[in-house]
N, C-alpha and C positions, 0 to 999 in steps of 0.2 A: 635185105633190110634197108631201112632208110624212111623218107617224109612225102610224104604225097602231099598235094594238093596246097591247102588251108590248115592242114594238120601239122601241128608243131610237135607231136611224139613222134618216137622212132616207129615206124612199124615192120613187120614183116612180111615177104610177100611170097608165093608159092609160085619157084621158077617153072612149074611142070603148066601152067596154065598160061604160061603167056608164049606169045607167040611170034614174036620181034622183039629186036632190042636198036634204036637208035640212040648215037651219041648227041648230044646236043651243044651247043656254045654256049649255053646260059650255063652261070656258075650253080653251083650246090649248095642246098641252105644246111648247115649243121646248128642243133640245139645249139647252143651257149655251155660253155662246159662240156658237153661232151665227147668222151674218150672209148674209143672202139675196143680198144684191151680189156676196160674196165667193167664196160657195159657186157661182154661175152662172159668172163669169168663171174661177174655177179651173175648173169641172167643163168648162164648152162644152155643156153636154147641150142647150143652147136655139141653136146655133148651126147654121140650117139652113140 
């Protein structure tokens, strides 16, 4: 999960499709407010 592009919502992304993963030096953008606990237990999306 996390922000692509110009997209300011969280999204999700499907690890089985990609293909690399580089770190980068630019920082990470986080919504305003947003909380990773909070967001899992409201959402359930990890709840298998």
């Amino acid at each position: 999960m996390g922000t692509a592009k110009d997209y300011a919502e969280v999204r999700h992304f499907a690890l089985h499709r990609m293909e690399a993963a580089m770190m980068l030096e630019t920082p990470c953008r986080r919504p305003p407010g947003f909380n990773f606990q909070t967001y899992v237990k409201a959402e359930q999306f990890f709840a298998y």
